[in-house]
PDB file of N, CA, C and O in Angstrom:
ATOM      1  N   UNK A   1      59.999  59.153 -62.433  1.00  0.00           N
ATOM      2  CA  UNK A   1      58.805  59.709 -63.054  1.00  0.00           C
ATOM      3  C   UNK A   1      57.571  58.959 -62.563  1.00  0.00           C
ATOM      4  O   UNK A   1      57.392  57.849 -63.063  1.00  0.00           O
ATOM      5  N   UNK A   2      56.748  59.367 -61.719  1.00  0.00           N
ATOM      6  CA  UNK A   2      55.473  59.371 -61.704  1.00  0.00           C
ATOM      7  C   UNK A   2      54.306  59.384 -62.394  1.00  0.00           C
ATOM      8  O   UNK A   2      53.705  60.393 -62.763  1.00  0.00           O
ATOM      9  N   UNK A   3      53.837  57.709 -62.648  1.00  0.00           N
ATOM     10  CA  UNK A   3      52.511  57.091 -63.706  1.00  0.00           C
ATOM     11  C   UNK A   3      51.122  57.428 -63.764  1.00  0.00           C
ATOM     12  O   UNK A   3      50.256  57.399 -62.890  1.00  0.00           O
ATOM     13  N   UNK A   4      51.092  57.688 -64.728  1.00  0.00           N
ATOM     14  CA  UNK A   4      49.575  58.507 -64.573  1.00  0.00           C
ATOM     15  C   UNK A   4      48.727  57.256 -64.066  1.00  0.00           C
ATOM     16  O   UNK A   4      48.793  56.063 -64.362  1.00  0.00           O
ATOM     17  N   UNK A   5      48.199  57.714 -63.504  1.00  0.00           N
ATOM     18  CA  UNK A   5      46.958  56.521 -63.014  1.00  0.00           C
ATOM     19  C   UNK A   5      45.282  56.977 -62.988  1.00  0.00           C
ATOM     20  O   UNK A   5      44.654  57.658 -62.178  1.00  0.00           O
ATOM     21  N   UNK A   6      44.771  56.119 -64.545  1.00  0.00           N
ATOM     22  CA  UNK A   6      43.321  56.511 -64.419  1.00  0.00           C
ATOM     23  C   UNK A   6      42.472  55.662 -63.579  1.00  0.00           C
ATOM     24  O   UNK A   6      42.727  54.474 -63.777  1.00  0.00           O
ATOM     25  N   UNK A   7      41.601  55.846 -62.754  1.00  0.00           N
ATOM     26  CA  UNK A   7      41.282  54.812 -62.163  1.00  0.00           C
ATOM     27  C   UNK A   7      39.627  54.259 -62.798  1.00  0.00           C
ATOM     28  O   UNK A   7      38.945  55.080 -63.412  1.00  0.00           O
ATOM     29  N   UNK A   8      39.155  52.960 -62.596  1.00  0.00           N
ATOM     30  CA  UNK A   8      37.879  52.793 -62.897  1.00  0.00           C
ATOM     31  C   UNK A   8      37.345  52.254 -61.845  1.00  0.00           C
ATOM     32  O   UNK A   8      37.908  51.289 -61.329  1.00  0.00           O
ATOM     33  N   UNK A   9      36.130  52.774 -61.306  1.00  0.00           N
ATOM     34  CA  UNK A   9      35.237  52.638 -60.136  1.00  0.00           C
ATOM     35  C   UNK A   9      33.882  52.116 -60.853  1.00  0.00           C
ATOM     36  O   UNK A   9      33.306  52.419 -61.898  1.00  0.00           O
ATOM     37  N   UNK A  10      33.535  50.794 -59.362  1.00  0.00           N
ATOM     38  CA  UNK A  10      32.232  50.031 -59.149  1.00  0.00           C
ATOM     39  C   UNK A  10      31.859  50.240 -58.171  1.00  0.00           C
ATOM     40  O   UNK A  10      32.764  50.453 -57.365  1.00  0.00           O
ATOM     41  N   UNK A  11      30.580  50.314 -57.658  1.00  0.00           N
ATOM     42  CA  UNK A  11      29.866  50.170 -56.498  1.00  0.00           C
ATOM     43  C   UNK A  11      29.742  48.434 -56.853  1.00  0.00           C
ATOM     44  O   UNK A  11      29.532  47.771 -57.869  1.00  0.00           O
ATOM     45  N   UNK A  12      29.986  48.156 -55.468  1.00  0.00           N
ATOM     46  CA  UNK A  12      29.332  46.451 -55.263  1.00  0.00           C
ATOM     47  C   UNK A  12      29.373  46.223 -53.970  1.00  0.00           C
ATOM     48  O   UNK A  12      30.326  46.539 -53.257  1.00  0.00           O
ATOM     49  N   UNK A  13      28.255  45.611 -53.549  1.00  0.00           N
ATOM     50  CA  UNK A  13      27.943  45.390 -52.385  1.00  0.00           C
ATOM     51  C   UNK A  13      28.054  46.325 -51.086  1.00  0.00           C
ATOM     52  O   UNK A  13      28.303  46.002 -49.924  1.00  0.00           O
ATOM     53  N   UNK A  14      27.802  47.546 -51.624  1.00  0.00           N
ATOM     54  CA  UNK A  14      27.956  48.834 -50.667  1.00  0.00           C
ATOM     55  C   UNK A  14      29.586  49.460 -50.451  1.00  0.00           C
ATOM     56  O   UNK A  14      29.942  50.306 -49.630  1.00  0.00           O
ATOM     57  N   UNK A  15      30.197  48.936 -51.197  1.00  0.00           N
ATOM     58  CA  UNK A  15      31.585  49.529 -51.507  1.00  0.00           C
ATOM     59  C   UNK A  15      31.933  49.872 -52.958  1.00  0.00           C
ATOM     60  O   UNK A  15      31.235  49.526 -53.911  1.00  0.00           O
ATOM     61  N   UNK A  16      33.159  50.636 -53.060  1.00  0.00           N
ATOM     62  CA  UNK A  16      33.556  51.322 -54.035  1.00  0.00           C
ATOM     63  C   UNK A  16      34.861  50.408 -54.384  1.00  0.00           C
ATOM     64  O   UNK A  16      35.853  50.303 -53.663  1.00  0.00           O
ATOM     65  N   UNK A  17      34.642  49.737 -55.707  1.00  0.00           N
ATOM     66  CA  UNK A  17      35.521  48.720 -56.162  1.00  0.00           C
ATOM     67  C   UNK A  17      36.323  49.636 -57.043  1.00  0.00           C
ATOM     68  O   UNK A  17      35.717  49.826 -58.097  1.00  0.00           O
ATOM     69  N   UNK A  18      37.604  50.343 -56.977  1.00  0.00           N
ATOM     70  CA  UNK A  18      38.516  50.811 -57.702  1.00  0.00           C
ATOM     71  C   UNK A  18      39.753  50.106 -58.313  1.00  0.00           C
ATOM     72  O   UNK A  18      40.560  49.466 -57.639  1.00  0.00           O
ATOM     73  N   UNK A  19      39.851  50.349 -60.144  1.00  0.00           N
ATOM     74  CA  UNK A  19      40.767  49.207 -60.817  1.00  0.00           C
ATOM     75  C   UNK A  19      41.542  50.090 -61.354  1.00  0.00           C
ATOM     76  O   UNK A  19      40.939  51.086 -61.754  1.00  0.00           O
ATOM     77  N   UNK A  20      42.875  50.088 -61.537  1.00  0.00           N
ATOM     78  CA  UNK A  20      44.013  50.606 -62.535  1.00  0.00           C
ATOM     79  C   UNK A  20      44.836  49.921 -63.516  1.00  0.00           C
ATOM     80  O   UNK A  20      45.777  49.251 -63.090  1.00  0.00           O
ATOM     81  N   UNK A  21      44.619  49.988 -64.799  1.00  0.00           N
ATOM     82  CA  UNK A  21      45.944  48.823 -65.410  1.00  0.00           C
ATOM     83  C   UNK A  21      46.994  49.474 -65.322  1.00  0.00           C
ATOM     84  O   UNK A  21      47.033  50.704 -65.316  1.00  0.00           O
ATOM     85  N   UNK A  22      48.023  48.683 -65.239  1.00  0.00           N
ATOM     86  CA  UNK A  22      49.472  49.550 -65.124  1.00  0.00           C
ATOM     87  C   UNK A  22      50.266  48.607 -66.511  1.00  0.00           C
ATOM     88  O   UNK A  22      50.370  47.403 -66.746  1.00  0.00           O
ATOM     89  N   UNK A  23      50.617  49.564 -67.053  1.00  0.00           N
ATOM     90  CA  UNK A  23      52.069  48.855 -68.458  1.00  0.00           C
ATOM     91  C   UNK A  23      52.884  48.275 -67.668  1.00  0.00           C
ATOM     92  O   UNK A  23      53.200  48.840 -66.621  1.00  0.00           O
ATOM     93  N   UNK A  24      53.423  46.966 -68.015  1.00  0.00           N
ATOM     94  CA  UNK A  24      54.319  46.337 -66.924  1.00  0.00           C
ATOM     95  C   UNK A  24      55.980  46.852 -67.729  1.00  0.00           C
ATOM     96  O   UNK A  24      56.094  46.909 -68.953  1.00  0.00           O
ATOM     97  N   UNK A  25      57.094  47.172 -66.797  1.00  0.00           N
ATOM     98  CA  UNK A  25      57.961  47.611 -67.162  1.00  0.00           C
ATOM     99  C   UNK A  25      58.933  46.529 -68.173  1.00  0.00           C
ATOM    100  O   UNK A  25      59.563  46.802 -69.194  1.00  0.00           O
ATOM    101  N   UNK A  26      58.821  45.587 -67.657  1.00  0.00           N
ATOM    102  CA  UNK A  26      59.079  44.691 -68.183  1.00  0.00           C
ATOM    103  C   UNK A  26      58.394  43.034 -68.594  1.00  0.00           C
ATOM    104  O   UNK A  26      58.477  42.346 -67.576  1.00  0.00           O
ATOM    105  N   UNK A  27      57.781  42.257 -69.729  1.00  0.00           N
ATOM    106  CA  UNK A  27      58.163  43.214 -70.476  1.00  0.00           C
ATOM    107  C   UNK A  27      56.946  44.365 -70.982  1.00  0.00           C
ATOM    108  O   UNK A  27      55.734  44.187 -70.859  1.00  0.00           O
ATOM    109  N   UNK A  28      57.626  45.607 -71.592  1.00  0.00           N
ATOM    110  CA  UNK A  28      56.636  46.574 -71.776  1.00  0.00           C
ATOM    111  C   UNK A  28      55.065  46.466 -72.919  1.00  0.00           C
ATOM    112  O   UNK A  28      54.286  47.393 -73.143  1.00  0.00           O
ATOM    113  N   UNK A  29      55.003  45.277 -73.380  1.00  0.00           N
ATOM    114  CA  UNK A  29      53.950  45.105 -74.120  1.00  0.00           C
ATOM    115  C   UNK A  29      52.484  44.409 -72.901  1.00  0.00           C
ATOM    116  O   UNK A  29      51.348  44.097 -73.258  1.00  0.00           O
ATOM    117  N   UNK A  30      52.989  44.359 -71.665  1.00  0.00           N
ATOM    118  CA  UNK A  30      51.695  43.310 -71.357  1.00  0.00           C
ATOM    119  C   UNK A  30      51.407  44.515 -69.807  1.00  0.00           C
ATOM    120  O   UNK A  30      52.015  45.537 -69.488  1.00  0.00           O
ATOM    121  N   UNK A  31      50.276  43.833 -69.175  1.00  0.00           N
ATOM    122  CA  UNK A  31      49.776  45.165 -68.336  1.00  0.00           C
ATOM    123  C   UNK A  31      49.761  44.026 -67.078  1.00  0.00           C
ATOM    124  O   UNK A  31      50.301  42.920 -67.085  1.00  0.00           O
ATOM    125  N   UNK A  32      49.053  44.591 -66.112  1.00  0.00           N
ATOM    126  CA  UNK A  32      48.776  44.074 -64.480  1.00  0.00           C
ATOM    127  C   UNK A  32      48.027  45.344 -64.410  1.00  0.00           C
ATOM    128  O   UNK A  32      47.992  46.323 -65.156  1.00  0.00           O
ATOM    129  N   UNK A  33      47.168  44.916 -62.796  1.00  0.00           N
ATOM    130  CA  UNK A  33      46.154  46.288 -62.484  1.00  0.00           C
ATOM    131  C   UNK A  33      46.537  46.187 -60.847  1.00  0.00           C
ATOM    132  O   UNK A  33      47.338  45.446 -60.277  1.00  0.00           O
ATOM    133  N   UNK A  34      45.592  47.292 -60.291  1.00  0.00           N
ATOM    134  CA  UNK A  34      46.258  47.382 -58.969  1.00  0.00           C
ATOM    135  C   UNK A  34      44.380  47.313 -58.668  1.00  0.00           C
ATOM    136  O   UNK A  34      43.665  47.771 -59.559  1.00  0.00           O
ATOM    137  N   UNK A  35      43.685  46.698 -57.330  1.00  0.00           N
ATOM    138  CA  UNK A  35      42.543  47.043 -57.342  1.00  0.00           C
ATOM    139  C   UNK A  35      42.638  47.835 -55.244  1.00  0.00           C
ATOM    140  O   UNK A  35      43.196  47.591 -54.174  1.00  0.00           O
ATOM    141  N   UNK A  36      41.928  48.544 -55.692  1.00  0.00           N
ATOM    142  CA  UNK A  36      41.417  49.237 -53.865  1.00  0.00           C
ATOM    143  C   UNK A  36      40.253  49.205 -54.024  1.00  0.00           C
ATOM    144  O   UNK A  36      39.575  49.337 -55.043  1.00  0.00           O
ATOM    145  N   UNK A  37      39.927  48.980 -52.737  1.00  0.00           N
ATOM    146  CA  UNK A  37      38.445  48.710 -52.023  1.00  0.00           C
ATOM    147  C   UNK A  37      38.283  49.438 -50.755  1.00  0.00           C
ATOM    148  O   UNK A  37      38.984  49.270 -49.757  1.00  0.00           O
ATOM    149  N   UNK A  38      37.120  50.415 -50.897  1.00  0.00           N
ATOM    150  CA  UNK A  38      37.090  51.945 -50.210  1.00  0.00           C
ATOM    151  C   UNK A  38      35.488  51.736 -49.722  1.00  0.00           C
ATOM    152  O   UNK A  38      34.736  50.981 -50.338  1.00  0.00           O
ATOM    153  N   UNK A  39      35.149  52.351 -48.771  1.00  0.00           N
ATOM    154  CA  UNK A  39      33.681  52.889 -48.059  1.00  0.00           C
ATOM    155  C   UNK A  39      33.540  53.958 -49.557  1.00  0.00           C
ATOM    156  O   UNK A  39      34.476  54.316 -50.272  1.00  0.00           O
ATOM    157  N   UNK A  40      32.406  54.219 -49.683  1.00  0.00           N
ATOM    158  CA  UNK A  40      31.968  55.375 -50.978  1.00  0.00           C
ATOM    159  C   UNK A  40      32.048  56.391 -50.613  1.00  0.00           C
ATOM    160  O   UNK A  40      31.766  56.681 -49.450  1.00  0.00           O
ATOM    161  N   UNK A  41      32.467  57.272 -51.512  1.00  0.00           N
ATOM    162  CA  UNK A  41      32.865  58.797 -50.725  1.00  0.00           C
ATOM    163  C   UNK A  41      34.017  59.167 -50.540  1.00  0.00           C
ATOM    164  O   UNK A  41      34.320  60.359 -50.589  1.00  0.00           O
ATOM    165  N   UNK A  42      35.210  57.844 -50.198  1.00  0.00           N
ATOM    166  CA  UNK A  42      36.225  58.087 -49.588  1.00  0.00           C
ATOM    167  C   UNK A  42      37.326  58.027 -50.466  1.00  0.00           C
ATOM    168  O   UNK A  42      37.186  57.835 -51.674  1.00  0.00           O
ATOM    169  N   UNK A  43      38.460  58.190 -49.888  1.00  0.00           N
ATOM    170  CA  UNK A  43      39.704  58.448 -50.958  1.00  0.00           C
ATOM    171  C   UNK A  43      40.418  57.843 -51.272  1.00  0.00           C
ATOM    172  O   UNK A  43      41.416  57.877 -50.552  1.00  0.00           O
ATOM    173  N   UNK A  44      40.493  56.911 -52.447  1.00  0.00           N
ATOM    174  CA  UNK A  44      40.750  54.956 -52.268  1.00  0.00           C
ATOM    175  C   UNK A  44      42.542  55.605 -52.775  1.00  0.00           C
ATOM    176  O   UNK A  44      43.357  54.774 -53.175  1.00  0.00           O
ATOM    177  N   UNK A  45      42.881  56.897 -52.696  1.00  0.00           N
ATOM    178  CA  UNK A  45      44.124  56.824 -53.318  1.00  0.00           C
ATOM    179  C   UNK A  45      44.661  57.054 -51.384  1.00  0.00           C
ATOM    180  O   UNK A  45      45.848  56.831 -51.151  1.00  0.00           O
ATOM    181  N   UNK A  46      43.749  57.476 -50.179  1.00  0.00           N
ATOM    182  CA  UNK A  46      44.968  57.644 -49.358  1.00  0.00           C
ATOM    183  C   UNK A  46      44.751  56.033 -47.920  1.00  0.00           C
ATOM    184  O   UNK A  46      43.766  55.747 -47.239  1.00  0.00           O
ATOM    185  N   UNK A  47      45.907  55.476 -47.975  1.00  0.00           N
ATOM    186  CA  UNK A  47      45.986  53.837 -47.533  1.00  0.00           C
ATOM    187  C   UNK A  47      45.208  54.103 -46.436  1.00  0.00           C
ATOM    188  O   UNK A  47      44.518  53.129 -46.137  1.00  0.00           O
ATOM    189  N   UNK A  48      45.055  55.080 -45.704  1.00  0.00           N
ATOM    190  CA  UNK A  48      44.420  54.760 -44.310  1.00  0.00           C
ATOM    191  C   UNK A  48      42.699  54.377 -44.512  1.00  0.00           C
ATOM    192  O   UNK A  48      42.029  53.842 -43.629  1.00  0.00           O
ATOM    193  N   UNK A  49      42.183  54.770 -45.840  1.00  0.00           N
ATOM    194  CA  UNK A  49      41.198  54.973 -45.865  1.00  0.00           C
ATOM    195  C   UNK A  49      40.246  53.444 -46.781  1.00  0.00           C
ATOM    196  O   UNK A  49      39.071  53.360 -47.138  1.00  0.00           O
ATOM    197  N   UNK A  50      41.550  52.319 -46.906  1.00  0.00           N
ATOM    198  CA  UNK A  50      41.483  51.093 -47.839  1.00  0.00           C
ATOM    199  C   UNK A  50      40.865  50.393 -46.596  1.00  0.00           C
ATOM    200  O   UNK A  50      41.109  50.597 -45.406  1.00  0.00           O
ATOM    201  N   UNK A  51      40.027  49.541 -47.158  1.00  0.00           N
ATOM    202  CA  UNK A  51      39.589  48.280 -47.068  1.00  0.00           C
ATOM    203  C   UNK A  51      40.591  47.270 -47.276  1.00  0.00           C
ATOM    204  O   UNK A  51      41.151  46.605 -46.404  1.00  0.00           O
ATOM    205  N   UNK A  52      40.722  47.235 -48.249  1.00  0.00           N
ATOM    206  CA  UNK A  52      41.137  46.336 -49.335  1.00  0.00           C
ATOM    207  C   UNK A  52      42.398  46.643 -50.435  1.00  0.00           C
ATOM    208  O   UNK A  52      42.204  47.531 -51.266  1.00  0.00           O
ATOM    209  N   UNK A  53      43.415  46.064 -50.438  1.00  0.00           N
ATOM    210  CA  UNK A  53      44.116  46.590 -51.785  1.00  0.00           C
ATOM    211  C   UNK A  53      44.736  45.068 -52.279  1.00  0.00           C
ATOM    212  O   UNK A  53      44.909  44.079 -51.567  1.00  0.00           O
ATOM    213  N   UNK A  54      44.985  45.211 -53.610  1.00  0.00           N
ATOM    214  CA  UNK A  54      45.139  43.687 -54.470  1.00  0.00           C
ATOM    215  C   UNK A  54      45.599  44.078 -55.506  1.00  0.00           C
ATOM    216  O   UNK A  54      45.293  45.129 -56.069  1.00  0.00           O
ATOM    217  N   UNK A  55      46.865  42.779 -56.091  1.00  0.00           N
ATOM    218  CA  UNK A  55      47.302  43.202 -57.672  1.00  0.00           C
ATOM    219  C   UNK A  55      47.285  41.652 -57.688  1.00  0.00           C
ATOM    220  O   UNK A  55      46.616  40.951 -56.928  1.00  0.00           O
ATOM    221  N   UNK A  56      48.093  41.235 -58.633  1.00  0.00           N
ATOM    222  CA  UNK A  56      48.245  39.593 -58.726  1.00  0.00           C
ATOM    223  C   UNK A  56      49.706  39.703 -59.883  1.00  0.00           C
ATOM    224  O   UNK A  56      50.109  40.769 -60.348  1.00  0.00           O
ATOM    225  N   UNK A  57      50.275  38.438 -60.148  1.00  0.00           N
ATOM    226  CA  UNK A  57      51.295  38.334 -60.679  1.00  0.00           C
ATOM    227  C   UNK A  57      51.153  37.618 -62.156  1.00  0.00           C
ATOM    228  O   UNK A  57      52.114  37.059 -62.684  1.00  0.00           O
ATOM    229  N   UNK A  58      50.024  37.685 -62.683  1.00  0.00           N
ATOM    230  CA  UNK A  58      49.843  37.357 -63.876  1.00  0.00           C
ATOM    231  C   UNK A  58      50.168  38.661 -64.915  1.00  0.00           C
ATOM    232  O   UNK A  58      50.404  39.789 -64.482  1.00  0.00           O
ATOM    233  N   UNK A  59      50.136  38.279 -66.524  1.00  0.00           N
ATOM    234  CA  UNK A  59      50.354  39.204 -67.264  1.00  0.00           C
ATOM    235  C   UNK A  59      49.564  39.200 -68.400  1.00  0.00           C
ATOM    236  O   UNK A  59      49.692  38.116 -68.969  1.00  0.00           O
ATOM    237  N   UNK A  60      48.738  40.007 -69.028  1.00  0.00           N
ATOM    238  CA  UNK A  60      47.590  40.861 -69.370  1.00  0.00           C
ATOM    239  C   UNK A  60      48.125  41.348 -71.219  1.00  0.00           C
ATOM    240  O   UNK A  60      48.879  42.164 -71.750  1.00  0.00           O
ATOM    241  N   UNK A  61      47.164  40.237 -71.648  1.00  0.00           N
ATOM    242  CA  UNK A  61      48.023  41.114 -72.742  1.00  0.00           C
ATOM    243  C   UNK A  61      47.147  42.807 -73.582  1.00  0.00           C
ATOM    244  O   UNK A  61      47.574  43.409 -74.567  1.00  0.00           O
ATOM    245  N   UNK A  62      45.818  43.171 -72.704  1.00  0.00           N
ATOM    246  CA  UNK A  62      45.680  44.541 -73.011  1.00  0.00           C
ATOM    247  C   UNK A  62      45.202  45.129 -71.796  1.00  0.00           C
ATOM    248  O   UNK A  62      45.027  44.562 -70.717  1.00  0.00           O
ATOM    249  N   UNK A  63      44.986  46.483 -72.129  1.00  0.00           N
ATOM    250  CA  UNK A  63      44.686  47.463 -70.397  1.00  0.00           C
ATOM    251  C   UNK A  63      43.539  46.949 -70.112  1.00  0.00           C
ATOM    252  O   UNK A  63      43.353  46.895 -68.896  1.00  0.00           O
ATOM    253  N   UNK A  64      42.478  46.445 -70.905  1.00  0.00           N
ATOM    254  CA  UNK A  64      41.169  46.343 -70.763  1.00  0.00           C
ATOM    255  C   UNK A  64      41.230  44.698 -69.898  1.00  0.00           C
ATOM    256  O   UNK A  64      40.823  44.628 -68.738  1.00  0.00           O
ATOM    257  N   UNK A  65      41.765  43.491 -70.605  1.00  0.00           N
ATOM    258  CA  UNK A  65      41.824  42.519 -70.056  1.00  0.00           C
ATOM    259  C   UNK A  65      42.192  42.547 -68.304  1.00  0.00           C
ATOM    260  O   UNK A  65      41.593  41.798 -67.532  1.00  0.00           O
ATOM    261  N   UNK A  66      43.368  43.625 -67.790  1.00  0.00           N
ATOM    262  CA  UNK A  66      43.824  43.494 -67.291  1.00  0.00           C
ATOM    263  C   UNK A  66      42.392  44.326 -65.991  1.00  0.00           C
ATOM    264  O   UNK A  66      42.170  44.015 -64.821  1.00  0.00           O
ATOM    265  N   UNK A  67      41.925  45.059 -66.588  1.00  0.00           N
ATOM    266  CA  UNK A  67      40.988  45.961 -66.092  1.00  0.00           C
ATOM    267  C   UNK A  67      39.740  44.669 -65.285  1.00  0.00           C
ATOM    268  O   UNK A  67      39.236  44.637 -64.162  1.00  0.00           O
ATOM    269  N   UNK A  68      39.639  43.941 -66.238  1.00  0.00           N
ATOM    270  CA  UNK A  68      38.553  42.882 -66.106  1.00  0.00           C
ATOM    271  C   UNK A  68      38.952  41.923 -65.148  1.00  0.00           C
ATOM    272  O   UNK A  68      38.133  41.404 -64.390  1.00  0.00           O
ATOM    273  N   UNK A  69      40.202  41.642 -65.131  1.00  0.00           N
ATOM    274  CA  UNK A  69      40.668  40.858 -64.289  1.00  0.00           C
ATOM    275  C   UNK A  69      41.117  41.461 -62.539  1.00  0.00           C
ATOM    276  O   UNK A  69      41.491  40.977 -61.470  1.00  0.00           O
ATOM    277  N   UNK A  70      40.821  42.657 -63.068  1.00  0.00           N
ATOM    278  CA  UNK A  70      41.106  43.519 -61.170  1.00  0.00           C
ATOM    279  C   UNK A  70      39.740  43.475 -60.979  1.00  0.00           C
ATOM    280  O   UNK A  70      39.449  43.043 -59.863  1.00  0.00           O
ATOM    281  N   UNK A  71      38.954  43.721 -61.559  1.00  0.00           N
ATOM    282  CA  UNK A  71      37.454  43.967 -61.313  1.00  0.00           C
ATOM    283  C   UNK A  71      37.003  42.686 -60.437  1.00  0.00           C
ATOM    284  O   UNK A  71      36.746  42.709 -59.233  1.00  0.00           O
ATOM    285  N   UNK A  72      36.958  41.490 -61.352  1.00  0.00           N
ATOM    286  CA  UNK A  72      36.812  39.943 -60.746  1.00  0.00           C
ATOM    287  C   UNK A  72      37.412  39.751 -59.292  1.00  0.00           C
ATOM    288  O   UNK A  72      36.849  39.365 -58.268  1.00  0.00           O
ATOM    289  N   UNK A  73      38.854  40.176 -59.530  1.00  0.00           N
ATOM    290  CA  UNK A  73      39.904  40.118 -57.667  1.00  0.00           C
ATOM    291  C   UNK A  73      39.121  41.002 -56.927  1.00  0.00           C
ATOM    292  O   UNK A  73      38.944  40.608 -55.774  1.00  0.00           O
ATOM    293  N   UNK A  74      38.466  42.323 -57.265  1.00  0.00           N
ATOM    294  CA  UNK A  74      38.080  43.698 -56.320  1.00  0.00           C
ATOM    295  C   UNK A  74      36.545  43.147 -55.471  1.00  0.00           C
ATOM    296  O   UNK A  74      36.256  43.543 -54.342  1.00  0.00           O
ATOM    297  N   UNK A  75      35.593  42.074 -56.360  1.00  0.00           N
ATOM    298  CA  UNK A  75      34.548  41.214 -56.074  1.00  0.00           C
ATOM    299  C   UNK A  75      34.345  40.732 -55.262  1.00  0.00           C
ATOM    300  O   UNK A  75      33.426  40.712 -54.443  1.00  0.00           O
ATOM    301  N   UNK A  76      35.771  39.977 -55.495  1.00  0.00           N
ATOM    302  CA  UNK A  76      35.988  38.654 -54.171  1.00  0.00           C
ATOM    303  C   UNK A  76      36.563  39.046 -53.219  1.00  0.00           C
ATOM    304  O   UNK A  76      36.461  38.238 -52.295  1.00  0.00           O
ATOM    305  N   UNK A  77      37.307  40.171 -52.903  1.00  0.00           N
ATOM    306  CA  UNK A  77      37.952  40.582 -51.733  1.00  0.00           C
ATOM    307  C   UNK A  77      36.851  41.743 -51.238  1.00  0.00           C
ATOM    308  O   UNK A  77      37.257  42.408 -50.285  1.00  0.00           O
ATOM    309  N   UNK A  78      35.690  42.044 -51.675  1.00  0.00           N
ATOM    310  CA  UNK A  78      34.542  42.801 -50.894  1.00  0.00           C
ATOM    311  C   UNK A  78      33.555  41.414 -50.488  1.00  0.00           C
ATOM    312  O   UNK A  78      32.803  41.325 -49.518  1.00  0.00           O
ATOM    313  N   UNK A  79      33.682  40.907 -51.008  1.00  0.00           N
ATOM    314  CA  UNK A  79      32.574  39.183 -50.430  1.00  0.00           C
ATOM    315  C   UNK A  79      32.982  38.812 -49.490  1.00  0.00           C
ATOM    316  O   UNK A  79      32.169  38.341 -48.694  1.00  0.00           O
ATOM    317  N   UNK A  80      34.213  38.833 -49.170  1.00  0.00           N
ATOM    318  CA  UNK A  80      35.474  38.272 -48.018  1.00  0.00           C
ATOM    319  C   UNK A  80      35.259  39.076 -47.160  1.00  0.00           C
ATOM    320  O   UNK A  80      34.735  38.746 -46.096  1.00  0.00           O
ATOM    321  N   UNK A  81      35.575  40.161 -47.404  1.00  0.00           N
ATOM    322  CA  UNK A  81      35.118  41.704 -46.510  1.00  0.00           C
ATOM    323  C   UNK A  81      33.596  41.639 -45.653  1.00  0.00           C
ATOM    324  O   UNK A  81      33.263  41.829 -44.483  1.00  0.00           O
ATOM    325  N   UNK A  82      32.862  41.250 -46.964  1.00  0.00           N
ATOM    326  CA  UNK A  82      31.285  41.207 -45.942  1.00  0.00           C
ATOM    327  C   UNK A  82      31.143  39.951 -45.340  1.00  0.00           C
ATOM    328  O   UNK A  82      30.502  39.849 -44.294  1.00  0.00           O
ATOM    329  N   UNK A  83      31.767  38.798 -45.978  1.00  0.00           N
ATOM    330  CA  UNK A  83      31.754  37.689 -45.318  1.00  0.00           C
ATOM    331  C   UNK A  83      31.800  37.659 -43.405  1.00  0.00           C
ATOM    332  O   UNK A  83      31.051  37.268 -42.509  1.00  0.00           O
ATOM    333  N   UNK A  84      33.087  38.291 -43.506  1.00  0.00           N
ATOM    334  CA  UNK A  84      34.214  38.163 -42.450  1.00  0.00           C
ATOM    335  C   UNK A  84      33.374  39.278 -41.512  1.00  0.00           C
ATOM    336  O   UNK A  84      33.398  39.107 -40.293  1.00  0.00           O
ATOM    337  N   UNK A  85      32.802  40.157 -41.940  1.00  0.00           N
ATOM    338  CA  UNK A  85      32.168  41.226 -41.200  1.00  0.00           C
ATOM    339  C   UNK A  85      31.346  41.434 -40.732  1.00  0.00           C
ATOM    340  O   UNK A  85      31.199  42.537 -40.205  1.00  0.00           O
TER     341      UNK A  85
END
């Protein structure tokens, strides 16, 4: 079965910072997020079109925390991005 995935989008620094919390399967009370980092416009769900993609291995005890904490990772891996660029 296939997870619904809402996504939440930032513009920062001329990119499109996209965050998802995901329910962790186990165990099922705590979350993780997935973050992509896209040109604006573009389609941060198809890989050719990523910058950037990031999760981390910590555990979240609500969607929102977990939301906040992809947001912070989605930041620093577009700074890195313009850094490097």
């Amino acid at each position: 079965m296939e997870k619904q995935q809402n996504w939440s989008t930032e513009l920062y620094q001329g990119l499109e910072v996209h965050v998802t919390a995901l329910r962790k399967e186990d165990p099922p009370q705590l979350w993780d997020y997935t973050v992509r980092i896209c040109e604006p416009g573009l389609d941060a769900s198809a890989e050719s079109e990523l910058a950037a993609e990031s999760g981390d291995d910590e555990d979240y005890e609500t969607a929102d925390e977990a939301l906040a904490a992809g947001f912070s990772r989605g930041y620093v891996l577009v700074d890195r991005i313009r850094k490097d660029g």
